[in-house]
BATORPA-617988 format. One record per atom (N, C-alpha, C, O): residue in three letters; x, y, z. Coordinates in steps of 0.2 Angstrom, whole numbers, plus 5000, padded with zeros to 4 digits. Example, Ala and Ser with C-alpha at 12.3 -4.5 7.8 and 13.67 -1.06 7.14 Angstrom:
# BATORPA-617988
ALA506649725039ALA506249785039ALA506649845039ALA507149835042SER506449895035SER506849955036SER506450005039SER506750065040
This chain:
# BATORPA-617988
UNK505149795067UNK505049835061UNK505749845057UNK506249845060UNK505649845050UNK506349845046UNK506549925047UNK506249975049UNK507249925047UNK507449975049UNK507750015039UNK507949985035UNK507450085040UNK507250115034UNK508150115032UNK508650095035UNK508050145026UNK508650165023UNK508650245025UNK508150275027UNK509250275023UNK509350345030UNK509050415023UNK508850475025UNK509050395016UNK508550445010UNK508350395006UNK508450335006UNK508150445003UNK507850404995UNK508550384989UNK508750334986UNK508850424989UNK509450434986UNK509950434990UNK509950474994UNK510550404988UNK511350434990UNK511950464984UNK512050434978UNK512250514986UNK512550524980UNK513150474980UNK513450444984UNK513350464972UNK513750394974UNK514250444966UNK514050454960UNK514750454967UNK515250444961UNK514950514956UNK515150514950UNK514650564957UNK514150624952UNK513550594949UNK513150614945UNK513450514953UNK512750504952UNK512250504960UNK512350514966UNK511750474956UNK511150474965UNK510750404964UNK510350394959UNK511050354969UNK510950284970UNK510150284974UNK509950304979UNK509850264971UNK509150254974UNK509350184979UNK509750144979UNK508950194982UNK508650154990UNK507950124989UNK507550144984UNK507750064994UNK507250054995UNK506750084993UNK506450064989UNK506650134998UNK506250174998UNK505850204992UNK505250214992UNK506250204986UNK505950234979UNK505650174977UNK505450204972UNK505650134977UNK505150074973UNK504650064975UNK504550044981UNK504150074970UNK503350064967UNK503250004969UNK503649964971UNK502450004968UNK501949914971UNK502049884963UNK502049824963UNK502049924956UNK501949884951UNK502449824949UNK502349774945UNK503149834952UNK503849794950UNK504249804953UNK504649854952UNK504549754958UNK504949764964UNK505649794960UNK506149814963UNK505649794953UNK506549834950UNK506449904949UNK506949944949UNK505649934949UNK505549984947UNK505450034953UNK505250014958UNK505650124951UNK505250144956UNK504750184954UNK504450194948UNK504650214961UNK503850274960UNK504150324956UNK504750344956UNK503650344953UNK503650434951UNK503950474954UNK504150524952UNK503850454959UNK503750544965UNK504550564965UNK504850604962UNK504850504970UNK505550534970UNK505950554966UNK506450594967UNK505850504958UNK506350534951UNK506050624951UNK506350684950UNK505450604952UNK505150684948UNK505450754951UNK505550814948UNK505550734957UNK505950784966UNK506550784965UNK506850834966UNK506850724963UNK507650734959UNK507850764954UNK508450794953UNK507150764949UNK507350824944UNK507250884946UNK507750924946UNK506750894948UNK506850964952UNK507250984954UNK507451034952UNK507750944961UNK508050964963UNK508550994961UNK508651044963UNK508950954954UNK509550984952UNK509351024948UNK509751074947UNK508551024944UNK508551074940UNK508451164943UNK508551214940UNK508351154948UNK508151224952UNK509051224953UNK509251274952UNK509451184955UNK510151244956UNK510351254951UNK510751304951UNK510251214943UNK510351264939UNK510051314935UNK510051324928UNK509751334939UNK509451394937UNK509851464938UNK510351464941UNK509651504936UNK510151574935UNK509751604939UNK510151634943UNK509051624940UNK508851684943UNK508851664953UNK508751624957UNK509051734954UNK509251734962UNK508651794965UNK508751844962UNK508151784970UNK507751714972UNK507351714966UNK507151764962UNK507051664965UNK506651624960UNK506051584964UNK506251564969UNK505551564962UNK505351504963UNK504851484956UNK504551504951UNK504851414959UNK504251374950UNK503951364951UNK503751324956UNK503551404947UNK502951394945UNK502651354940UNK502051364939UNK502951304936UNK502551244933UNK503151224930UNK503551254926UNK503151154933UNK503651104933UNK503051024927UNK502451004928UNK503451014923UNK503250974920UNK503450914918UNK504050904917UNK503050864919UNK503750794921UNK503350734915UNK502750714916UNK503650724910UNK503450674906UNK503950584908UNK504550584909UNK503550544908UNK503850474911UNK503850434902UNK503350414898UNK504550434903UNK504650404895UNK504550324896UNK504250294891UNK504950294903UNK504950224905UNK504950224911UNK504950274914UNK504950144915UNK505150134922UNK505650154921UNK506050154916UNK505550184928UNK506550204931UNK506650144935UNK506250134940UNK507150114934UNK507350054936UNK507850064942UNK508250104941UNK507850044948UNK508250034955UNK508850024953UNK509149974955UNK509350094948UNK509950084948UNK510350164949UNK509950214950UNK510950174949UNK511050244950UNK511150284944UNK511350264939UNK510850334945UNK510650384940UNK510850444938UNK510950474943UNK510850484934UNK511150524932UNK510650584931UNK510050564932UNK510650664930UNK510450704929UNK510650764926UNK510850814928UNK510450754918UNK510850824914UNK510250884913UNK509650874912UNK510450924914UNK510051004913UNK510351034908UNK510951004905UNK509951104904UNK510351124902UNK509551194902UNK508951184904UNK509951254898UNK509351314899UNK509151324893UNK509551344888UNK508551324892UNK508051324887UNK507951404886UNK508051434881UNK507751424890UNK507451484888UNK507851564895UNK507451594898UNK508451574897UNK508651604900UNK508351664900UNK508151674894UNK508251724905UNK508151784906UNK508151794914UNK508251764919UNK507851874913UNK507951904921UNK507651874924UNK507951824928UNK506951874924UNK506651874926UNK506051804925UNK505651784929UNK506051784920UNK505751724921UNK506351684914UNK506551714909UNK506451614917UNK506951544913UNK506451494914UNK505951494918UNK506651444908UNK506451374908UNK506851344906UNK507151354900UNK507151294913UNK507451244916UNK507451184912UNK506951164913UNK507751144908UNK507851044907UNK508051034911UNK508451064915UNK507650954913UNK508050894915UNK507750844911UNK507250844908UNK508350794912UNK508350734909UNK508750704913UNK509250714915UNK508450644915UNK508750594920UNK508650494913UNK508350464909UNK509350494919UNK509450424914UNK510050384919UNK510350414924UNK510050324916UNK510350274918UNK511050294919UNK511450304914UNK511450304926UNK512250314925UNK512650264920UNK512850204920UNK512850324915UNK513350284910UNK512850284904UNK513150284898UNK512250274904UNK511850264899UNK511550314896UNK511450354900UNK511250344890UNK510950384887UNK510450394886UNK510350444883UNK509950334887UNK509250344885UNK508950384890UNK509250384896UNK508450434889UNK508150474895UNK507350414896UNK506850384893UNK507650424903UNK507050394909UNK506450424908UNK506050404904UNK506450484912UNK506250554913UNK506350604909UNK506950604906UNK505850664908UNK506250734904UNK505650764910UNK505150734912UNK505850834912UNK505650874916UNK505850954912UNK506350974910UNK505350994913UNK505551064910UNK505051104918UNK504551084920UNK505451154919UNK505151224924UNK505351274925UNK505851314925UNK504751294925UNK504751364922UNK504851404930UNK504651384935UNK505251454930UNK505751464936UNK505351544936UNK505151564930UNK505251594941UNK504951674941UNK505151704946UNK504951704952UNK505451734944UNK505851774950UNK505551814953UNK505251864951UNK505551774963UNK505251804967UNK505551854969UNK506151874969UNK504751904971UNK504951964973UNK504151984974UNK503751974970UNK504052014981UNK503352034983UNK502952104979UNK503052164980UNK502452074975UNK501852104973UNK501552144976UNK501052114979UNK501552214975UNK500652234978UNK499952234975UNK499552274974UNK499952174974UNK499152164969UNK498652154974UNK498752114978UNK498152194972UNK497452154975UNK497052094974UNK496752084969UNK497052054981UNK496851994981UNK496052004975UNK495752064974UNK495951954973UNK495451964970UNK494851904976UNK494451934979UNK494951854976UNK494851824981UNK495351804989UNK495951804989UNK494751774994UNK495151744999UNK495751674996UNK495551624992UNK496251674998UNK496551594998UNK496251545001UNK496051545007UNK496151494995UNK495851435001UNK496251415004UNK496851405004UNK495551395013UNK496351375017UNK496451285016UNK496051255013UNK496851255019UNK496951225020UNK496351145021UNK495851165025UNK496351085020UNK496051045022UNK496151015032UNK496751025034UNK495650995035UNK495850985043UNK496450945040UNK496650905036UNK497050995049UNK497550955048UNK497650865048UNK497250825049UNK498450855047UNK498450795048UNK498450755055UNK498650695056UNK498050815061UNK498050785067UNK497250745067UNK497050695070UNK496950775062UNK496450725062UNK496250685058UNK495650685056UNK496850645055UNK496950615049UNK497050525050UNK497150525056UNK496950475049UNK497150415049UNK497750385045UNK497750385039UNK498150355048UNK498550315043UNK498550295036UNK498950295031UNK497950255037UNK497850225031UNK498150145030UNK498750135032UNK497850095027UNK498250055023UNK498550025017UNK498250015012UNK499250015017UNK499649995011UNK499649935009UNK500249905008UNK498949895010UNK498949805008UNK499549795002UNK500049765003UNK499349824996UNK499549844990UNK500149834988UNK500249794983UNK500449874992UNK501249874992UNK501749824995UNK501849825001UNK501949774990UNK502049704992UNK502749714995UNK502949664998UNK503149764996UNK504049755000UNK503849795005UNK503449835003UNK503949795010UNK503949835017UNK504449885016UNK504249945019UNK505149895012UNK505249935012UNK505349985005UNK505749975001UNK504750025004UNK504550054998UNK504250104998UNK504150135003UNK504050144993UNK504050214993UNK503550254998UNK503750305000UNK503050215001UNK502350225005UNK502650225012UNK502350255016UNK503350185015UNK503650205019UNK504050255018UNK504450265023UNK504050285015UNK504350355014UNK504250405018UNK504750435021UNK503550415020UNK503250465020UNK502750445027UNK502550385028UNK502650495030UNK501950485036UNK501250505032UNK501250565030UNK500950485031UNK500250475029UNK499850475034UNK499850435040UNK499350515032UNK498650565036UNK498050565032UNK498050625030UNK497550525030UNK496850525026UNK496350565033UNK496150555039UNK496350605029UNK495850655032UNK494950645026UNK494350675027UNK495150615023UNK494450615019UNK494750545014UNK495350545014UNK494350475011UNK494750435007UNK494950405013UNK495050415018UNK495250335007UNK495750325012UNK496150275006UNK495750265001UNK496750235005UNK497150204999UNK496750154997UNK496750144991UNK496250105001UNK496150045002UNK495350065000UNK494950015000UNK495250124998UNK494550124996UNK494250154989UNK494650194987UNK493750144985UNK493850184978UNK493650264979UNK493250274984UNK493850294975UNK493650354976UNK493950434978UNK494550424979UNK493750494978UNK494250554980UNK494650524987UNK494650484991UNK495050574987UNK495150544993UNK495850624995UNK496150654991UNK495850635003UNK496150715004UNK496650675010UNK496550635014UNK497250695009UNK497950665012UNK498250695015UNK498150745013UNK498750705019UNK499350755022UNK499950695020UNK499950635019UNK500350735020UNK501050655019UNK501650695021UNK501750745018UNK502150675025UNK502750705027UNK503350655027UNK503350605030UNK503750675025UNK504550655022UNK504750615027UNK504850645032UNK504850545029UNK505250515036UNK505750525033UNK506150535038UNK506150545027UNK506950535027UNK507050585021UNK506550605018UNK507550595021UNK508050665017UNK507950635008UNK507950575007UNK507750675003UNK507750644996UNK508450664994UNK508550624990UNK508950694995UNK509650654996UNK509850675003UNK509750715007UNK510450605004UNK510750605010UNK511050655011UNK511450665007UNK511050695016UNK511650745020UNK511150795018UNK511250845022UNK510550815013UNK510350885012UNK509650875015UNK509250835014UNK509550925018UNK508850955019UNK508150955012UNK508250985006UNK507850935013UNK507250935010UNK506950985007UNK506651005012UNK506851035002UNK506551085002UNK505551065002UNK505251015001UNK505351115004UNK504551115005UNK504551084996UNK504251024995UNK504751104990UNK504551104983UNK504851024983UNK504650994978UNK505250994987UNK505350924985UNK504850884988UNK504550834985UNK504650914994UNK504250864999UNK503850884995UNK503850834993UNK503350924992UNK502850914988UNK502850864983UNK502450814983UNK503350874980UNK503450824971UNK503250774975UNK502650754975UNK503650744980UNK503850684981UNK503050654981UNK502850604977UNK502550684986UNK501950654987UNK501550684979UNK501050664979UNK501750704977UNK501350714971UNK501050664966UNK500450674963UNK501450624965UNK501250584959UNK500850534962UNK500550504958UNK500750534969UNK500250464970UNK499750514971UNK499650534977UNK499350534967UNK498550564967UNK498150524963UNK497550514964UNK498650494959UNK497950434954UNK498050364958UNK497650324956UNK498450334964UNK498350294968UNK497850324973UNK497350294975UNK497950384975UNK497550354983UNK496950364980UNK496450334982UNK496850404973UNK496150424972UNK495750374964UNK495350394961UNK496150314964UNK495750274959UNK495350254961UNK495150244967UNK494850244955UNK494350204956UNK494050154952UNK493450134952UNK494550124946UNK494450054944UNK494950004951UNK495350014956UNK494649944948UNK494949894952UNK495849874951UNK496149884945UNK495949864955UNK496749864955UNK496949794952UNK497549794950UNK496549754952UNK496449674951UNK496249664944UNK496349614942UNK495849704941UNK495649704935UNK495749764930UNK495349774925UNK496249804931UNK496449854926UNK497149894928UNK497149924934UNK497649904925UNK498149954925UNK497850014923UNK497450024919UNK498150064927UNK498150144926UNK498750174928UNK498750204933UNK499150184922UNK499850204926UNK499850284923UNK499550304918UNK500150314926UNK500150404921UNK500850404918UNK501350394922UNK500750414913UNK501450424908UNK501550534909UNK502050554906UNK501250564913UNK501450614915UNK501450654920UNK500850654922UNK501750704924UNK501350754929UNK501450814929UNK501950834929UNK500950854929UNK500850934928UNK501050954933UNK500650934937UNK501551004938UNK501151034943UNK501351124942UNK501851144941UNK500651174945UNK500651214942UNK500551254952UNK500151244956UNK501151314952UNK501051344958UNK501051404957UNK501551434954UNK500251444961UNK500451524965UNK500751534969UNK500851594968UNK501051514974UNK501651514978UNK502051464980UNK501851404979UNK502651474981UNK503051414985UNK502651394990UNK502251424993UNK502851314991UNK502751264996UNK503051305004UNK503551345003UNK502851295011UNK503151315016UNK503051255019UNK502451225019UNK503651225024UNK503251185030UNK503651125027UNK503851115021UNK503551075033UNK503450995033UNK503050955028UNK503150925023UNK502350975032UNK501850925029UNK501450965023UNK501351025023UNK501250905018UNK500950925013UNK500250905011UNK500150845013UNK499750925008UNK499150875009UNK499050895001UNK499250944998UNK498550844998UNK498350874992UNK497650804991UNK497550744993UNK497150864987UNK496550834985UNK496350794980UNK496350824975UNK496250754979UNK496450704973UNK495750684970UNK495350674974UNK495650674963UNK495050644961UNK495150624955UNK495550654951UNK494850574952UNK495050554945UNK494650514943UNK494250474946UNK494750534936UNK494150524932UNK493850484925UNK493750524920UNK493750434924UNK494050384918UNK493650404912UNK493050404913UNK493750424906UNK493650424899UNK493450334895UNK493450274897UNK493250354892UNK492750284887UNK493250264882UNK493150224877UNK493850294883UNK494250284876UNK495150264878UNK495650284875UNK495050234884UNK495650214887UNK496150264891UNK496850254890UNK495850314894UNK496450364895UNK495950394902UNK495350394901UNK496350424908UNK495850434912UNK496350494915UNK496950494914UNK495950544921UNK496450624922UNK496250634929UNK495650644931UNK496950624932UNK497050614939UNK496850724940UNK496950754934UNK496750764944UNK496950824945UNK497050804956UNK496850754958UNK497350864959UNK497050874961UNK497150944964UNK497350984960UNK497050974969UNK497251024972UNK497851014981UNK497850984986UNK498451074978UNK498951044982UNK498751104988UNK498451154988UNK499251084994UNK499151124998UNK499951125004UNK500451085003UNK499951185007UNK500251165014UNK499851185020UNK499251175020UNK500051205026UNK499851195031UNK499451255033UNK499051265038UNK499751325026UNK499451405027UNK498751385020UNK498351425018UNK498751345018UNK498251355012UNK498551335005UNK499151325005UNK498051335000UNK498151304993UNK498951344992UNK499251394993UNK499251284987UNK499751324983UNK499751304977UNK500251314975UNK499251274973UNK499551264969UNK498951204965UNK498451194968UNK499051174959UNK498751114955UNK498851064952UNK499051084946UNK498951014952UNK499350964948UNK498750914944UNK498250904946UNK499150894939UNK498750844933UNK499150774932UNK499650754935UNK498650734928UNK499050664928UNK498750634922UNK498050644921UNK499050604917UNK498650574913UNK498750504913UNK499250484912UNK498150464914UNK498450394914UNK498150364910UNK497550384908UNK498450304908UNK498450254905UNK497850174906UNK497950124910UNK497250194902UNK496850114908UNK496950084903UNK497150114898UNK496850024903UNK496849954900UNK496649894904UNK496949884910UNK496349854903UNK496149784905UNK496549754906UNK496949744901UNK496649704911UNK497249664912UNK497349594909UNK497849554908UNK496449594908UNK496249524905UNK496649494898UNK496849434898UNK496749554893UNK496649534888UNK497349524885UNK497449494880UNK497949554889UNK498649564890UNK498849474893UNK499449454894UNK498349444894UNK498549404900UNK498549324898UNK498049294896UNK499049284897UNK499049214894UNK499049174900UNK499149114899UNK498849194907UNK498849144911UNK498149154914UNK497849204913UNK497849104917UNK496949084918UNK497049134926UNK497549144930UNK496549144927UNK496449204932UNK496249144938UNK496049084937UNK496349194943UNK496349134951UNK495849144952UNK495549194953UNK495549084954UNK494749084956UNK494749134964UNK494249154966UNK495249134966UNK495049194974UNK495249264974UNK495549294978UNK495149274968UNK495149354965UNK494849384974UNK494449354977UNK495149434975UNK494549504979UNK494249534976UNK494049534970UNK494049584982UNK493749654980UNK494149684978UNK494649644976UNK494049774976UNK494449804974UNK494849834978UNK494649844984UNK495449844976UNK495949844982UNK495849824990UNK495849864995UNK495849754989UNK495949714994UNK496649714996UNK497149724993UNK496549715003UNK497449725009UNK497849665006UNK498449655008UNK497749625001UNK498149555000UNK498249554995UNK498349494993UNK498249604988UNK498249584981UNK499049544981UNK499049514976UNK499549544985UNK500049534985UNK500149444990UNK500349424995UNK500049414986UNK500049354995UNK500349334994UNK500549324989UNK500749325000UNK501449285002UNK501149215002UNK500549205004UNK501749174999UNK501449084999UNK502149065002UNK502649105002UNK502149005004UNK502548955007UNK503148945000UNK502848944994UNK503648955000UNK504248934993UNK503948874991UNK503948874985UNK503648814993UNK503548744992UNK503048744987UNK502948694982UNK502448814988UNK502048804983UNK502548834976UNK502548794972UNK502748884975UNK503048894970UNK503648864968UNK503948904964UNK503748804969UNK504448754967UNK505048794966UNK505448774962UNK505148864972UNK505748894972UNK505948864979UNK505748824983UNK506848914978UNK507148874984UNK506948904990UNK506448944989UNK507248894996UNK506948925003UNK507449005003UNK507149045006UNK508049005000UNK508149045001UNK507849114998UNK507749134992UNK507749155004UNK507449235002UNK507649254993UNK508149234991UNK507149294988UNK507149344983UNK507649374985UNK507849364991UNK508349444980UNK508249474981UNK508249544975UNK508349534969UNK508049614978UNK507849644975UNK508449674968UNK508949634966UNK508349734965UNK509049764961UNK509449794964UNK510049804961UNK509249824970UNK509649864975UNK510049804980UNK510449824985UNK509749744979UNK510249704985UNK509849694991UNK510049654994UNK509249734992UNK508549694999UNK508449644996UNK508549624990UNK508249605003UNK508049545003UNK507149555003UNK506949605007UNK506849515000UNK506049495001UNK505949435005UNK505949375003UNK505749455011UNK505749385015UNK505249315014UNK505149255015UNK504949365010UNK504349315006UNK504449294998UNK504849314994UNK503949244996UNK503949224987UNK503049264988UNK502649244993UNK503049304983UNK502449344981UNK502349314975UNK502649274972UNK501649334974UNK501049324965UNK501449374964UNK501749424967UNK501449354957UNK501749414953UNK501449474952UNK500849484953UNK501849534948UNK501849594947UNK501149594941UNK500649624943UNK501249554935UNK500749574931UNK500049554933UNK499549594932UNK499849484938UNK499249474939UNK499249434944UNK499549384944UNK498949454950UNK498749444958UNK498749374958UNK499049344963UNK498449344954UNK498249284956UNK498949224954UNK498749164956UNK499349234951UNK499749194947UNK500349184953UNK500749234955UNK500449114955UNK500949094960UNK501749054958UNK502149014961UNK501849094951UNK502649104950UNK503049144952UNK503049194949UNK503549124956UNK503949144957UNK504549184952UNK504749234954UNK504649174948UNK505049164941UNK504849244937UNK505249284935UNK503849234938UNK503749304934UNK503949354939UNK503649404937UNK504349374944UNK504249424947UNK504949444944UNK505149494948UNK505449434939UNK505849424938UNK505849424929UNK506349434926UNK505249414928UNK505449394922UNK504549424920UNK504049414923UNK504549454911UNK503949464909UNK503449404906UNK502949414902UNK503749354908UNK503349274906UNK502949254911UNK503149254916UNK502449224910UNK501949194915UNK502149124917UNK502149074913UNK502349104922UNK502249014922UNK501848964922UNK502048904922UNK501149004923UNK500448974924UNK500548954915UNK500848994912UNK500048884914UNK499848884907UNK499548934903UNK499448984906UNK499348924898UNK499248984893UNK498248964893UNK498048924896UNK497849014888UNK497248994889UNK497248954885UNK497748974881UNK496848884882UNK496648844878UNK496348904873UNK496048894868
């Protein structure tokens, strides 16, 4: 088995260099959501002013791919006061100016309440001892954000359409040398609730979320995190991921996603492969021999410098056996008549 990189990030020069590990199944240069969105948090919670504090709804809008390069992160204070601030972040390219990501969080200075419960706290979904791994056909580099984490389908599972209920725990530090906080380990698995819980075909429509809400009555506690996911498609190209988050004491909290559907078909100039699957089939990604794709034998590799010991179908469509597009947003199959 490949041997992981040791976080998600390293701090490299006042930036934080991504690794492996943060790169998404839709573009071996891009990464997932999750860890940018834990990165902004991260630094946006130390510059916060109020001592102790915790956030209560962090908002995370995705401008573009965040691309597998080292990155930057500027803050500044929107709304300062005693007792409740809202936090900027803005993450971008080191050296560059365009924002990636923008992030705002609203920060509430903890301190215990004597209010009457009006309700019981929901608890918890079964733990992840009775949960299943699950599979990541999907996810075409072995080392990638789904190895990130230990995954636990206690209801659903990635490989299936539908709700689906998760546990997932950090294998590695979201930066090198620092401990993890419970509100990182949350982000991090957060944004995959419109994966584990889609339910159009993977093979025949994009749904990427251009944003993530997450809204908490209390801090996050513990290691493992689980959250309930379900999503729901609109007639008008737009579809909303929710789900309900948790830890290991009961709910904390609520997150949102809006994404993006569209057909793959009609974006697409190259003719579709006759051995299409099911929907999310374990092999959307097939490894072929270099001889079928008139590339050389030598390994891909990635923007961080991994090697892909395979030549894969490209990123925009399953079926297309060039090499070239995995690299480039051109097709090398013919165009349709």
């Amino acid at each position: 088995m490949t041997q992981l990189p040791p976080a998600l990030y390293e701090p490299a020069d006042g930036a934080f260099r991504p690794t492996g590990l943060t790169r998404g199944p839709w573009n071996p240069e891009y990464q997932h959501a999750g860890p940018p969105a834990a990165l902004l948090a991260h630094v946006a919670e130390r510059a916060g002013s109020i001592r102790p504090a915790q956030a209560a709804r962090l908002s995370f809008d995705i401008l573009r791919p965040v691309p597998i390069v080292p990155l930057t992160v500027r803050t500044r204070m929107l709304k300062p006061g005693r007792r409740v601030e809202l936090v900027a972040a803005e993450l971008a390219a080191a050296g560059g100016e365009e924002p990636l990501m923008r992030a705002t969080v609203w920060r509430i200075r903890a301190e215990a309440v004597d209010a009457p419960a009006v309700e019981p706290e929901a608890g918890p979904p079964p733990g992840p001892e009775h949960g299943h791994e699950g599979s990541f056909g999907f996810w075409p580099d072995e080392v990638s954000y789904h190895r990130a984490l230990d995954w636990r389908f206690v209801d659903g599972a990635f490989d299936a359409p539908g709700p689906a209920t998760v546990w997932t725990r950090m294998r590695v530090p979201l930066v090198l040398g620092e401990e993890p906080t419970p509100l990182e380990r949350l982000l991090v698995m957060a944004d995959a609730a419109s994966g584990v819980s889609s339910v159009l075909d993977w093979d025949e429509w994009t749904f990427v979320n251009v944003d993530l809400g997450v809204h908490l009555s209390r801090p996050p506690a513990g290691e493992w995190m689980a959250m309930a996911a379900e999503t729901r498609v609109g007639g008008e190209g737009a579809a909303i991921c929710r789900s309900e988050l948790f830890d290991a004491s009961g709910l904390v909290g609520l997150s949102t996603q809006i994404l993006l559907v569209a057909s793959r078909y009609p974006r697409l100039s190259c003719h579709p492969c006759p051995s299409r699957k099911s929907p999310r089939s374990s092999d959307r990604f097939r490894s072929l021999p270099a001889a079928r794709t008139g590339s050389s034998t030598a390994p891909p590799t990635h923007g961080d410098g991994s090697a892909s010991t395979t030549t894969r179908s490209c990123t925009r469509f399953r079926g297309c056996t060039s090499a070239s597009s995995m690299r480039s947003s051109r097709c090398a199959r013919p165009r349709r008549s």
